[in-house]
Structure formats: structure tokens, C-alpha cells
C-alpha positions as CSV (number, residue, x, y, z in Angstrom):
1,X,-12.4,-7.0,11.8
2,X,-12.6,-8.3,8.3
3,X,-11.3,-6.1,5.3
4,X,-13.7,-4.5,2.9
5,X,-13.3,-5.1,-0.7
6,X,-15.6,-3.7,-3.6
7,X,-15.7,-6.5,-6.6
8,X,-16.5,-5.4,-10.0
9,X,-19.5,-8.4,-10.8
10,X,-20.9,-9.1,-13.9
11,X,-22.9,-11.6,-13.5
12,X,-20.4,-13.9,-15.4
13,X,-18.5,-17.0,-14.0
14,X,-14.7,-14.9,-13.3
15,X,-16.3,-12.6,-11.2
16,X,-18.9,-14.4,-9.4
17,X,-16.0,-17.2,-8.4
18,X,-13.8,-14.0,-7.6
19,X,-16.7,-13.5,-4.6
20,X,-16.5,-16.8,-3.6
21,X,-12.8,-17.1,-3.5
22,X,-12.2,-13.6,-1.4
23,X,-15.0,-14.7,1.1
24,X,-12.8,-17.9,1.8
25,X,-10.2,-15.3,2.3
26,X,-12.2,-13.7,5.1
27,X,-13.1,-11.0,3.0
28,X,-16.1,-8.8,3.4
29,X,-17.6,-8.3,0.0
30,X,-19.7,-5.6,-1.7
31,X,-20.6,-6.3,-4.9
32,X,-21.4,-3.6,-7.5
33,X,-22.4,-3.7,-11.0
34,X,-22.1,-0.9,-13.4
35,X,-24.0,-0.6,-16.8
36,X,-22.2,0.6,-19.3
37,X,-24.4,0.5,-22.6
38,X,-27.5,-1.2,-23.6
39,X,-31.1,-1.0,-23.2
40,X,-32.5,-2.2,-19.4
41,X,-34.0,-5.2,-21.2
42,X,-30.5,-6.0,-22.3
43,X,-29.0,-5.3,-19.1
44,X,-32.0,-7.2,-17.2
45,X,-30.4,-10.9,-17.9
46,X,-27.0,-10.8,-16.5
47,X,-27.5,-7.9,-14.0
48,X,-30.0,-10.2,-12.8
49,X,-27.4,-13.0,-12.2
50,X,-25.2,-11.1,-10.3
51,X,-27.9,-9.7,-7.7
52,X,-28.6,-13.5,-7.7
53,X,-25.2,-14.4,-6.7
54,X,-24.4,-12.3,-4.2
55,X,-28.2,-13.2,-2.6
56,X,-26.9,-16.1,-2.4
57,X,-23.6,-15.5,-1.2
58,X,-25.0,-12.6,1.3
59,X,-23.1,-9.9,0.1
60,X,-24.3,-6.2,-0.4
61,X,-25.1,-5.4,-4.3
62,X,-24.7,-2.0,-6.2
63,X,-25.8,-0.9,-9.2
64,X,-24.2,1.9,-11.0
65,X,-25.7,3.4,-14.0
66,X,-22.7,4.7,-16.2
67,X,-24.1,4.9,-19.8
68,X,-24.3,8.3,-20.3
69,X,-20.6,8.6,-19.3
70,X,-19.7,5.4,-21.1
71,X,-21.5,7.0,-24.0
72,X,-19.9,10.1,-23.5
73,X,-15.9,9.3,-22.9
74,X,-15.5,5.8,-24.5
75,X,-18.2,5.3,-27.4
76,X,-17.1,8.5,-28.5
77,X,-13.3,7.9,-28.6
78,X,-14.2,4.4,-30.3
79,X,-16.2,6.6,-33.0
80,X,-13.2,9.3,-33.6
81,X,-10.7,6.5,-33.7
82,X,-12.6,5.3,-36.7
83,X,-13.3,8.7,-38.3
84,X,-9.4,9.1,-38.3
85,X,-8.2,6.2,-39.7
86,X,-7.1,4.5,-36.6
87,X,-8.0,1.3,-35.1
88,X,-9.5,2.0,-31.3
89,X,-8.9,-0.2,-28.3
90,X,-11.9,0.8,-26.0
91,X,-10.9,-1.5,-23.3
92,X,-7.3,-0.3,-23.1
93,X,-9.5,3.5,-22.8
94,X,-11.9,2.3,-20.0
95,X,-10.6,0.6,-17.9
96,X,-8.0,3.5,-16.7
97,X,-10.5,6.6,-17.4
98,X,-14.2,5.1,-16.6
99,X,-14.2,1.1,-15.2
100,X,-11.5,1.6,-12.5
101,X,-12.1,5.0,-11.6
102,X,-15.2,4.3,-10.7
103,X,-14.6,1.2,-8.7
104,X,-12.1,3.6,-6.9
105,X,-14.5,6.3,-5.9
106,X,-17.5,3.5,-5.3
107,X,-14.6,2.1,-2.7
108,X,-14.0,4.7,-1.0
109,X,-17.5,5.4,-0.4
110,X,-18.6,2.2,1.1
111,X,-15.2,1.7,3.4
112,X,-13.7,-0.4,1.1
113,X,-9.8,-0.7,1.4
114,X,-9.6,-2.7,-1.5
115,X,-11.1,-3.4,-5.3
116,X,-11.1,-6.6,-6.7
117,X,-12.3,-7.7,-10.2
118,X,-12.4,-11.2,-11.9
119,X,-9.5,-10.6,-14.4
120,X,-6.6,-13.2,-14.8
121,X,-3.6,-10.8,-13.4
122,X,-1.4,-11.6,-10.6
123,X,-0.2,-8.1,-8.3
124,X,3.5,-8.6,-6.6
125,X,5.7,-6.4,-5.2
126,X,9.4,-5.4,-6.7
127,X,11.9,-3.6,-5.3
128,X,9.2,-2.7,-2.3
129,X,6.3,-1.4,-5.5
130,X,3.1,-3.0,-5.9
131,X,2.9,-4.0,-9.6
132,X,0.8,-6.1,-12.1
133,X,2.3,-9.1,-13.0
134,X,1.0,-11.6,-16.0
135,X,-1.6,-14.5,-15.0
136,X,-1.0,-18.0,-14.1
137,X,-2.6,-19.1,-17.4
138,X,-1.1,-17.7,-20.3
139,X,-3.7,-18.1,-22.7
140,X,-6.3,-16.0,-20.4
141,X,-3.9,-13.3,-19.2
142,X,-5.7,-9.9,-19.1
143,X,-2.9,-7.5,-17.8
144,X,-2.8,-6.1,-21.3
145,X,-5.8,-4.3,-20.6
146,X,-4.3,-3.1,-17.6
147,X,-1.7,-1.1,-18.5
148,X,-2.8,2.5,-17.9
149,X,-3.8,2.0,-14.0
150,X,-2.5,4.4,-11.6
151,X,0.1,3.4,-9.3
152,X,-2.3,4.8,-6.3
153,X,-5.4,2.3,-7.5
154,X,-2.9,-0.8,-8.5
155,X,-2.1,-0.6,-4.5
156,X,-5.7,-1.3,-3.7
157,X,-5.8,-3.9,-6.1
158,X,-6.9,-7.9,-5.3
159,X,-7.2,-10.3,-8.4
160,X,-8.3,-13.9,-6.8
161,X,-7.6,-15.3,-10.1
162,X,-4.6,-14.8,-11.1
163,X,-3.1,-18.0,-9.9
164,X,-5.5,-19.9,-11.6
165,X,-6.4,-21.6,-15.0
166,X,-9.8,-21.3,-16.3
167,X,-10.7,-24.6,-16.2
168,X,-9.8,-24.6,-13.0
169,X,-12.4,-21.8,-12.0
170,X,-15.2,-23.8,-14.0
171,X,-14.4,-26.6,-11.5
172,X,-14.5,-24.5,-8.9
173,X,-17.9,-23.6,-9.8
174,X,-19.2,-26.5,-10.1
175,X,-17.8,-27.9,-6.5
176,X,-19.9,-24.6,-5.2
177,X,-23.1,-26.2,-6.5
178,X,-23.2,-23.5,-9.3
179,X,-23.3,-26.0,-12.2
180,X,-25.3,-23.3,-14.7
181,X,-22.6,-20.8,-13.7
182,X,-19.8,-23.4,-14.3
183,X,-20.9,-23.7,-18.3
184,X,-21.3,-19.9,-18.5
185,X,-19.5,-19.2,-21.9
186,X,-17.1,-16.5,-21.8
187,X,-17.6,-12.9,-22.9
188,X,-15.8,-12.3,-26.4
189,X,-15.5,-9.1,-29.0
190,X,-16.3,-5.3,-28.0
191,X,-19.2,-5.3,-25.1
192,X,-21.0,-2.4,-26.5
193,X,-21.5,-3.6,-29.7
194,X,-24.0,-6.7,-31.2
195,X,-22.2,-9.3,-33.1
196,X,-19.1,-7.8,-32.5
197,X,-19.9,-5.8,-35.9
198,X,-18.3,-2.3,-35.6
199,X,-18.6,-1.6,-39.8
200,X,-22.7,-1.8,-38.4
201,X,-22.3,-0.2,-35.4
202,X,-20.6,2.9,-36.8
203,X,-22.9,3.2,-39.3
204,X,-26.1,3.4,-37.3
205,X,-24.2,6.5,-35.7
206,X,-24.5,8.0,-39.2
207,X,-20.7,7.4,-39.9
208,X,-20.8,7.7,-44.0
209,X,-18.7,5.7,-45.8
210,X,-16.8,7.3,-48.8
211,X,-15.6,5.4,-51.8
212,X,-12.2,5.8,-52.7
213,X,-9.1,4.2,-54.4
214,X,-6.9,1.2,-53.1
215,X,-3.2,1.9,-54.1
216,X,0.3,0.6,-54.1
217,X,2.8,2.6,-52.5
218,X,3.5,4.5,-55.2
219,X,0.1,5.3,-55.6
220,X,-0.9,3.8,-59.0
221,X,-4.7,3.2,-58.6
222,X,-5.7,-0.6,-58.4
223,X,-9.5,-0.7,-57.9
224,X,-11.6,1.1,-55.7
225,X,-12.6,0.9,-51.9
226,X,-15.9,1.0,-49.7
227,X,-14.6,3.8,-47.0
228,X,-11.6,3.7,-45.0
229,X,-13.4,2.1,-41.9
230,X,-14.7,-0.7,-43.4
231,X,-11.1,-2.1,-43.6
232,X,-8.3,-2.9,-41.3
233,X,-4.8,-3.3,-41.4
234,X,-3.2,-5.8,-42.3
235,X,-6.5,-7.1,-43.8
236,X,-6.8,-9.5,-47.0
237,X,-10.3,-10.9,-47.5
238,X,-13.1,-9.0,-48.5
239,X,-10.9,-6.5,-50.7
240,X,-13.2,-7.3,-54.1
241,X,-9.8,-7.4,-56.4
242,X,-8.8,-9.6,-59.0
243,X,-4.3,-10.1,-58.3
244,X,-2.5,-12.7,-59.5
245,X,-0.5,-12.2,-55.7
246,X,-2.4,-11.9,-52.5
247,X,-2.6,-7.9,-51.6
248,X,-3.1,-6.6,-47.5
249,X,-3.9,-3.1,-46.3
250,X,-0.6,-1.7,-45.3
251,X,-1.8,2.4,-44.9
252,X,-5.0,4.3,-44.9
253,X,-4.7,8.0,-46.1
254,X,-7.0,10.2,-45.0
255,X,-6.1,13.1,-47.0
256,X,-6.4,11.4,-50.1
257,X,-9.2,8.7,-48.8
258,X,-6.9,6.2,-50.2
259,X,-6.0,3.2,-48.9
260,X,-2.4,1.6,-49.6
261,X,-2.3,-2.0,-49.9
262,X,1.3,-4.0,-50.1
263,X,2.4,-7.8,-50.1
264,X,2.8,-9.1,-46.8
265,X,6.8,-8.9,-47.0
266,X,6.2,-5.2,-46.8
267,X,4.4,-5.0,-44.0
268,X,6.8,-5.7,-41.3
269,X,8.1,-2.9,-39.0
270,X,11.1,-2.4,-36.8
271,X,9.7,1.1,-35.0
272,X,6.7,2.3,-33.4
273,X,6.0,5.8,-31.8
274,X,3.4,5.4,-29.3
275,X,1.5,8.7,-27.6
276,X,-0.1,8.9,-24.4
277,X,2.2,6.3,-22.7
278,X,1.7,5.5,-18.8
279,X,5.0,4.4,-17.9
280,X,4.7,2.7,-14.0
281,X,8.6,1.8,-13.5
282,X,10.8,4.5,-14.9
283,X,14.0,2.9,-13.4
284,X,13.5,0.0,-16.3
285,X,13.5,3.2,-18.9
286,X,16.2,5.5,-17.0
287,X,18.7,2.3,-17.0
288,X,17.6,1.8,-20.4
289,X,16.9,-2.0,-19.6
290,X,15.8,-4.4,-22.5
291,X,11.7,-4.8,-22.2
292,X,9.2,-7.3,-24.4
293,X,6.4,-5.4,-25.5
294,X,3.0,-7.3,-26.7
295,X,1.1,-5.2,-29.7
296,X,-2.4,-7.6,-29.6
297,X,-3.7,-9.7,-27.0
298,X,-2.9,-12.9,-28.9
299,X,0.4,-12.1,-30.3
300,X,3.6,-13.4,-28.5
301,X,6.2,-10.8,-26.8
302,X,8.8,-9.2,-28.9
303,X,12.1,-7.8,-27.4
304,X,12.3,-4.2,-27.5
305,X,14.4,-0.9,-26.1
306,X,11.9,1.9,-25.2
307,X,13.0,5.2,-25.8
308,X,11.4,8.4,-24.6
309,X,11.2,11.0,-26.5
310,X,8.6,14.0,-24.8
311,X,6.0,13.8,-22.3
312,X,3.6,12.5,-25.0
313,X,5.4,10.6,-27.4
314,X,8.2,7.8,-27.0
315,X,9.7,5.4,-29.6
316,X,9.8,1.4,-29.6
317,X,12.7,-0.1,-31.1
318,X,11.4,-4.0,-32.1
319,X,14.3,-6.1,-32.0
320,X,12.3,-8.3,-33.9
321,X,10.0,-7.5,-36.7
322,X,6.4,-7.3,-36.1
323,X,3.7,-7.2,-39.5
324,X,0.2,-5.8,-39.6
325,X,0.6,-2.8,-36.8
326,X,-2.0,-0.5,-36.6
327,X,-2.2,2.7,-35.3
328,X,-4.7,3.3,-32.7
329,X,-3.8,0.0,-31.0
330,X,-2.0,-0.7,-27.7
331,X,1.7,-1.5,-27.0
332,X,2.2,-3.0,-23.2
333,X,5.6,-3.7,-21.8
334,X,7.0,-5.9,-19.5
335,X,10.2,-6.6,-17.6
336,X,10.1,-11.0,-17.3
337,X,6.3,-11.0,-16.8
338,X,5.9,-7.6,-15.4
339,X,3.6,-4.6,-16.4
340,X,5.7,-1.3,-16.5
341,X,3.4,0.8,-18.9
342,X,2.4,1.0,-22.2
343,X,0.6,3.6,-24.7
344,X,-1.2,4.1,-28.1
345,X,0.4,3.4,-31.2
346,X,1.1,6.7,-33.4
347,X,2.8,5.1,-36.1
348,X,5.0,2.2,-37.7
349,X,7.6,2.3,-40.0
């Protein structure tokens, strides 16, 4: 008898070739959609693909209608991120608390022994563990969003691409006879939000923004900012001031509503505290092996010691400086190329 797998679909080319892939596997497939934001005309277009797809590849569809919770646990963290001066990751927050969680429940519901999704992430096993490991193609690898997974759902976990490229799933596509799907353009930016324009979004949910003063570190006043949230570290451009030296937002204070702005020089760190940490191999911190942690998506890996400190917080120790850190955002560790944890930045100094 075949094994049941639930795949996350969304109507895009990674998951749609993820259907096709674990068929070939001798997979049986259930396909299930969830709608996280947007109006039903909105939604109509690419949950209308994805039934499509798996019509044609005769696999049971699902839809889920999630707004109100998506709405409820991630909008609103994105919102109260901004209101305190941090910069949210919302995919680092879903996927743990709403996306997988949800896949896990929908699985064990319909028989499913496994859940699959269409990100670039390998799984592996070390010293007899199922873990996340970093995708084939390093320029797509997705296990940054990945890192606060349970151990109990990573077991169930099947990622047919994670060996592969992603021109190589484009030419998969097309061998398939799906050439429309094959020229699909990837998904970019935040999914709930139009033009990737947060200062917008935020401000149609009747976030004010409040004037205040940009600053140097010692706090001498040199001109005078839109509202905290219209800015983000590390940022240059759009800062309306007149220097004879280019200027970055190093610091927001809330208390104050000022924000600090410092040459680039001055914004390099060798320390982070991060909160809320999800650490899934505590031999690598007990032994207190050497890690690479990654603080964006795009940046390269930086050699670090990870230090706990409480249940809540631990502290990074960058053995190479990092610039333009920003609180809110995500630090992910790996041993070689793979995923023992990570957590929310706190602070850098």
C-alpha cells in the first residue's frame, strides 16, 4: 500500500512539480491549499491553479480557510513588531505557529503519514535524528525559514526538491507538458501585503506615524524624521538630510521617538542576544561546538559560539563582525549545512 503524504500547494511551479515528483515516488497525494489573507477574488487566480493541477494529476484537493487565524496570530505580530521599533519576520512566525501546524493536524486527519511542501531543504539523519539540512541550490535555500519546526513534525517531513536547482524544476515542468507552469515567476516580498509596501500596509491599519528627531549617538539633533516605522536599519536613502558623509540608521528609540543614525564603520556588531530560541540539537550547544549562524536570507554564514543564557534568552558571539542587525529579525544556525535552531534577535552591540 502506497504512503499518504499531505502537500502544501499553491498553485505555483515548486509545489505543483513537488506533486509530480512524489507521485513518481509512488506516493499517494492529497493536496491542500490554505488561504491565508486576501479577498476571494484575490485568492480565485492561483487557488484556481492548484485545483487545476491536481485535476489533472488526480489527486484529492483541500481547501483550508485560515484568514481569520492568519489575521489574528501573524498580521498582528507583524503590526506589534512595527509599533515597537522592531523589524518582524512573519515567515520565520508562521511557518512554526500557523503553516505547519496546520499541515500537521490536516495530516493526521486524512491518514497522511507524511507532509510535504515545495521548499528547497534537504531532511538527513545525524547521529540516528531527522534534521533539516540546507538545499542543493544555494541561492534558493529556504531552511532559514525553517528553523522553529518541532522535532515531532520535521520527522514527518518530505521536501522533493531539495536536491534540485531551480532551473532544473522549470525543465522539469516543461518535460511534463506544463509549459505555462514552467514560466511561472517566483513569489517574492511579504505574501500578505501588495507591492511588498509595509510603510502602506501599516498605515491603512491606522498605525500613525509620529515625527521626531534623527540623532547622533550622543544625541545632538540633526533633522527630523517621518515616524520610526517608516525606516529601517541600516537604511541610507530616503533620510531627506543634507551631510557632507553618508549617514545610516544605526538605533531607533522609542522612548524618546528618536532615531540614531551613525556612519557605516559604526555599525558593525560582534554580539547578539536573541529571545525565543528553538534550539533542535543541544549536544552542538552542551559541547559548546563552533556553529555559522545566517542573520538574512541573502547574507553569507558567519562563525559563531552560541551561549545560553535562560530559557528565553541566549547570546551569539560573531567571530566575525556583522553591520546593519536589526532587532526583530532571525538568527538560524547550522553545524556544516545543518539546521540546529535559531531565534529572534533582541539586541546587537
Amino acid at each position: 500500500m502506497n504512503k499518504r503524504v499531505l502537500l502544501g500547494m499553491s498553485g505555483g511551479i515548486d509545489s505543483s512539480v513537488s506533486a509530480m515528483l512524489l507521485q513518481e515516488q509512488s506516493y499517494t497525494v492529497i493536496g491542500i491549499t490554505f488561504l491565508f489573507s486576501g479577498t476571494d477574488d484575490q485568492n480565485h487566480h492561483f487557488l484556481k491553479d492548484a485545483i487545476a493541477l491536481a485535476e489533472s494529476l488526480k489527486i484529492k484537493h483541500i481547501t483550508v480557510d485560515l484568514r481569520k487565524e492568519f489575521e489574528e496570530q501573524v498580521v498582528s505580530y507583524f503590526i506589534d513588531e512595527y509599533i515597537k521599533g522592531r523589524t518582524p519576520f512573519p515567515c520565520a512566525y508562521c511557518n512554526p505557529n500557523l503553516k505547519f501546524n496546520y499541515l500537521n493536524k490536516y495530516a493526521i486527519a486524512n491518514n497522511c503519514e507524511n507532509i510535504a511542501t515545495g521548499h528547497y531543504v534537504k531532511t538527513g539523519f545525524y547521529k540516528h535524528k531527522k534534521y533539516l539540512f540546507q538545499g542543493e541550490d544555494p541561492e534558493k535555500d529556504q531552511s532559514f525559514f525553517l528553523w522553529g519546526l518541532p522535532r515531532e513534525i520535521v520527522y514527518k517531513l518530505i521536501f522533493p526538491l531539495g536536491n534540485y536547482e531551480k532551473t532544473m524544476i522549470r525543465e522539469i515542468a516543461k518535460e511534463k507538458g506544463f509549459l505555462s507552469l514552467s514560466e511561472k515567476k517566483d513569489s517574492l516580498g511579504i505574501c500578505f501585503i501588495d507591492g511588498n509596501d509595509y510603510r502602506n500596509f501599516l498605515k491603512n491599519r491606522g498605525i500613525k506615524s509620529q515625527p521626531g528627531n534623527f540623532v547622533d549617538e550622543n544625541g545632538n539633533v540633526l533633522g527630523q524624521h517621518k515616524g520610526i516605522f517608516n525606516y529601517t536599519i541600516g537604511q541610507r536613502r530616503g533620510l531627506g538630510l543634507n551631510m557632507n558623509f553618508p549617514l545610516f540608521v544605526a538605533e531607533f528609540r522609542l522612548d524618546d521617538n528618536e532615531i540614531v543614525l551613525a556612519k557605516y564603520d559604526d555599525l558593525y556588531c560582534i554580539k547578539l542576544h536573541i529571545e525565543n530560541y528553538y534550539i533542535i540539537d543541544n549536544e552542538v550547544i552542551k559541547l559548546g561546538i563552533e556553529l555559522v549562524v545566517k542573520v538574512r536570507y541573502r547574507l553569507q554564514q558567519t562563525r559563531c559560539n552560541l551561549h545560553i543564557l535562560s530559557d528565553t534568552v541566549a547570546e551569539v558571539e560573531l567571530l566575525e563582525p556583522e553591520a546593519m542587525i536589526a532587532p526583530g529579525q532571525t538568527a538560524v544556525f547550522y553545524h556544516n549545512d545543518r539546521l540546529v535552531g535559531g531565534g529572534f534577535i533582541k539586541s546587537a552591540e
